[in-house]
N, C-alpha and C positions, 0 to 999 in steps of 0.2 A: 287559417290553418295551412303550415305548409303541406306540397304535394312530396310524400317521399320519395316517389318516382322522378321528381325533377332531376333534370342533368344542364349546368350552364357551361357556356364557355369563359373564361372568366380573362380579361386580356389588364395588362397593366403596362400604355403607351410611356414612354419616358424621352429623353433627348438624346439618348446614344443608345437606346435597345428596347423590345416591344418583347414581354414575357406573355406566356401564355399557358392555359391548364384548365383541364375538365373539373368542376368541380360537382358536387353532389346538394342536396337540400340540406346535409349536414355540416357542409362548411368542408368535407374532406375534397384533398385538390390531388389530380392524377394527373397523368400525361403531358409533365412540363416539358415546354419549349423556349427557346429566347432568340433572336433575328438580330441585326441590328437596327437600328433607325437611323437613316438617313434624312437628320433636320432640316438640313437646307433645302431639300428636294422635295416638291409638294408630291408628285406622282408617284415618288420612291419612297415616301412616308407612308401614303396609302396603301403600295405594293407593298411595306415592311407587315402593318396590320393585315394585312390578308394572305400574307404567308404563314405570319405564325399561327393564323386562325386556322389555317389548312391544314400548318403539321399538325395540331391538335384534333383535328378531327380525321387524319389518316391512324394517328393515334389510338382512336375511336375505333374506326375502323377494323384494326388489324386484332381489335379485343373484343370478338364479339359481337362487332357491329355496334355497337352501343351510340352510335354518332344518331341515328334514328332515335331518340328517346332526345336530342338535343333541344329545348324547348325557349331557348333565347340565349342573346348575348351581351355580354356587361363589360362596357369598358370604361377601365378607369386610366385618365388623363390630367395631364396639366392644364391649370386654369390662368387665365378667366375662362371659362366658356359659359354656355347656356344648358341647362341640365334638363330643360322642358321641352329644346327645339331641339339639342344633340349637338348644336353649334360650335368650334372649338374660336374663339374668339380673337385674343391674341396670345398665347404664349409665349413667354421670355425667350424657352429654351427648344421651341421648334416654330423656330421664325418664317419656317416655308408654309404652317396653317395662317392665315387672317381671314375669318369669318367664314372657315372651313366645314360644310354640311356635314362632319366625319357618319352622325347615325346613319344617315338618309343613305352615302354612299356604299356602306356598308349592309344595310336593310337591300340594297337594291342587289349586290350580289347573291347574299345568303336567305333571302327571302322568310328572315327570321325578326324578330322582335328586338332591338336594338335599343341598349340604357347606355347614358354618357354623364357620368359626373368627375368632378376632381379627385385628388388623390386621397388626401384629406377628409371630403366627406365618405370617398367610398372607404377606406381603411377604419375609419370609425363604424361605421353600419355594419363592417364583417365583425371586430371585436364584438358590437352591442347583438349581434345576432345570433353568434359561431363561438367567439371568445372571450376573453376577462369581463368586457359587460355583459356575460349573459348572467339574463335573472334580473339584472338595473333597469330600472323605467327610464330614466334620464342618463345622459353617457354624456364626457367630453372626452376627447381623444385626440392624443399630438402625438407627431411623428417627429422625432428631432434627429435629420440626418446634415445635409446641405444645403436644407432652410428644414424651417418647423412649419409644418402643415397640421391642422387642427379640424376637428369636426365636432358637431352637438349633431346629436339622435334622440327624441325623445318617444317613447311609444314607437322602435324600429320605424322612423320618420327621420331623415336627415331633415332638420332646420335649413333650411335655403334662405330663407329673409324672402323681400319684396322680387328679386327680380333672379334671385339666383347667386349672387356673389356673396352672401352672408358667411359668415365661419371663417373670415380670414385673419385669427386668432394669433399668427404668429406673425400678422404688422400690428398688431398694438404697441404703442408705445411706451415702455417704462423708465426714461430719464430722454427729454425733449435735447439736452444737451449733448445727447453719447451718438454714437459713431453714426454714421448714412449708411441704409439697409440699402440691400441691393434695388429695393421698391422705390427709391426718392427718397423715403421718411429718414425721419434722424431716431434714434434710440430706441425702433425695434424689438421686440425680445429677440426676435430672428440672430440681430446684430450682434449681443450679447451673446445667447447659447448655441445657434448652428455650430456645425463641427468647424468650417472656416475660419469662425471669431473664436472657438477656442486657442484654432492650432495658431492666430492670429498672436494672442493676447501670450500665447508661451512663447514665440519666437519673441516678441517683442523683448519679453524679461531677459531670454537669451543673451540678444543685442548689447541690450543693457549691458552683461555681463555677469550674468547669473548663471553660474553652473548649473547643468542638469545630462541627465544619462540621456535627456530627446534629441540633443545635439547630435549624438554617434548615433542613436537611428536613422536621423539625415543626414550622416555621412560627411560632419562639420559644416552642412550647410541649412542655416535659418529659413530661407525661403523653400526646402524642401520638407519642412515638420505641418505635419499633418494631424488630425485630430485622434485618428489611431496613434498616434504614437505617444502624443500625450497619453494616451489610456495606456498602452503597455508600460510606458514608466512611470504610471501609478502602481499598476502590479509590484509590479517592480521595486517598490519603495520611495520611489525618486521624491525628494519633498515640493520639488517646481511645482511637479506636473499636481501633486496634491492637491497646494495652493491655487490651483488655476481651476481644476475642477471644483474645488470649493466654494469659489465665486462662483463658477457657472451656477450650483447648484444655489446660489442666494440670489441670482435675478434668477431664476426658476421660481423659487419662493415668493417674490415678490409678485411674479408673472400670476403664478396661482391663486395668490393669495387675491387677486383682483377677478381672476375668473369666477373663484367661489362667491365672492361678493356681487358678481354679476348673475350667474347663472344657479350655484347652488346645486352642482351637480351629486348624482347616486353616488357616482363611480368618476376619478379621474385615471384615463390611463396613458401610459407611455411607452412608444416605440420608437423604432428608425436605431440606426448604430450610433449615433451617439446618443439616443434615449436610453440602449442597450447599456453603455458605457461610464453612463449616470447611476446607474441602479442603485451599486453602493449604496449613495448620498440620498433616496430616497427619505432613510430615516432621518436623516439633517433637518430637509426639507419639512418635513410633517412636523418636526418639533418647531420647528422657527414659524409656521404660518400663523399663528394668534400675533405675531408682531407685525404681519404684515395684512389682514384679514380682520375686520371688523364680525364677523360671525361668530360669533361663542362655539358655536356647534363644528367649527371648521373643522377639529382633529377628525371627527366624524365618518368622513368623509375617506373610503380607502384611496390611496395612491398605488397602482397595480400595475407590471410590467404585460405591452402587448403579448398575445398570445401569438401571432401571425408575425415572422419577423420580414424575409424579403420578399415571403412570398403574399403581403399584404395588400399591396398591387391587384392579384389574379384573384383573391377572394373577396377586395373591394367590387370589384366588376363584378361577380357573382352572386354580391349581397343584393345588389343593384332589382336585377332579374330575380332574387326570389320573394323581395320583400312585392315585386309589381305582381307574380304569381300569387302568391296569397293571397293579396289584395282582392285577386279575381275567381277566387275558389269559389 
């Protein structure tokens, strides 16, 4: 049972910026902060996490005091790491951690209780706890921004696997012959749906010589079109950008249609801006999965937009710490 008195700090580390925010046992987030992160820099990456942890709790502070009632900290970060030791392992995109103790150094200033998992699984634990999966025993949850990040929660438990690296749902691979993910692998879902293989796959038709209004978003320049942009000249009408999210949304299908076949989840949900920018084609999606999905029962299954959109980060960290609090009630 949760404590309704709890209060977490809820932090969500990235490669160019450390967000930060009080949040409550109900998933409600206050007192946003954001710093920048400096990657390259091991001691200035640390300095970035414990500044913003401070504005937040001067934050606290100035309302009340309420920073006393602060009962742990949850952060959610880039992986690999280790979610049992707090270890940050290696990440792609803050190259100055390698086998960086981040809990421990942080437990050592704040003499508080310290949770460290990926983004992925904590983004998923805040929906199944706080959001779209509340009330689902079993949750799968992707974030589809500038890779897809994926989580399973079953019984508010993130699935870790054997060692901690389990749930990295968006290097599966759905066609061995399609592009090289930023991971090594070839064909991805990452490769196919992230927002870069969209804005990717619409410059390409561009080149070609395919008109479309995303060229004058970039200013007549192809290597400037970005994943947003394709989405505004879908608004728009634009028939490119149509076609381009079309496909996205049939390796989605195809992506899903294997997770249900693996997992069988309550609830599938979707966030990040380009899951946002998907929406749409949700209903596409749900009709096409019997062709790609051996499960009779697949329709079954809701396809639900996340509830926590950027601030999904700072309530993954907080999910972190309330599911360990209840745990100890």
């Amino acid at each position: 049972m949760a404590n309704p008195d709890a209060v977490f700090i809820g932090v969500d580390v990235g490669g160019t910026k450390v967000a930060a925010g009080l949040v409550n046992s109900a998933g409600e987030i206050s007192h946003h902060t954001r710093v920048p992160m400096p990657a390259n820099d091991s001691p200035g990456a640390l300095a970035a996490v414990i500044s913003a942890i401070d504005l937040v709790g001067k934050a606290t502070d100035e309302n009340h005091r309420r920073e006393s009632l602060i009962s742990a900290i949850g952060i959610c970060a880039p992986g690999p790491l280790n979610p049992h030791t707090g270890v940050i392992v290696n990440p792609p995109n803050l190259p100055a951690w390698r086998n960086f103790p981040l809990a421990a150094e942080i437990t050592k200033v704040y003499k508080l209780p310290v949770h460290i998992d990926n983004d992925g699984n904590a983004a998923a634990l805040a929906e199944a706890l706080w959001g779209a999966g509340r009330g689902y025993r079993n949750v799968f949850c992707t974030t589809i921004g500038t890779g897809i990040g994926t989580g399973i929660v079953c019984n508010r438990r993130i699935y870790h696997g054997r060692t901690g690296a389990a749930g990295e749902g968006g290097h599966t691979t759905i066609d061995y012959r399609g592009p090289r993910c930023g991971c090594g692998k070839l064909g991805c879902i990452e490769a196919h749906a992230a927002g870069p293989y969209i804005a990717r796959r619409a410059a390409e038709r561009i080149r070609a010589g395919e008109r479309s209004v995303i060229l004058d978003y970039a200013e007549g320049c192809p290597d400037r079109i970005t994943s947003e942009m394709v989405g505004r000249a879908y608004l728009a009408g634009d028939p490119l950008a149509k076609q381009v999210l079309e496909q996205t949304a049939e390796y989605l299908t195809i992506w899903i249609g294997n997770i249900i076949d693996l997992l069988e989840p309550d609830v599938i949900i979707v966030g990040g801006g380009a899951g946002a920018m998907l929406q749409p084609f949700f209903q596409q999606i749900h009709n096409r999965l019997p062709t790609w999905c051996i499960n009779s029962q697949c329709q079954e299954i809701p396809l639900v937009p996340a509830h926590y959109g950027a601030d999904a980060g700072i309530a993954g960290g907080a999910a972190l710490c309330e599911v360990t609090t209840s745990a100890n009630l």
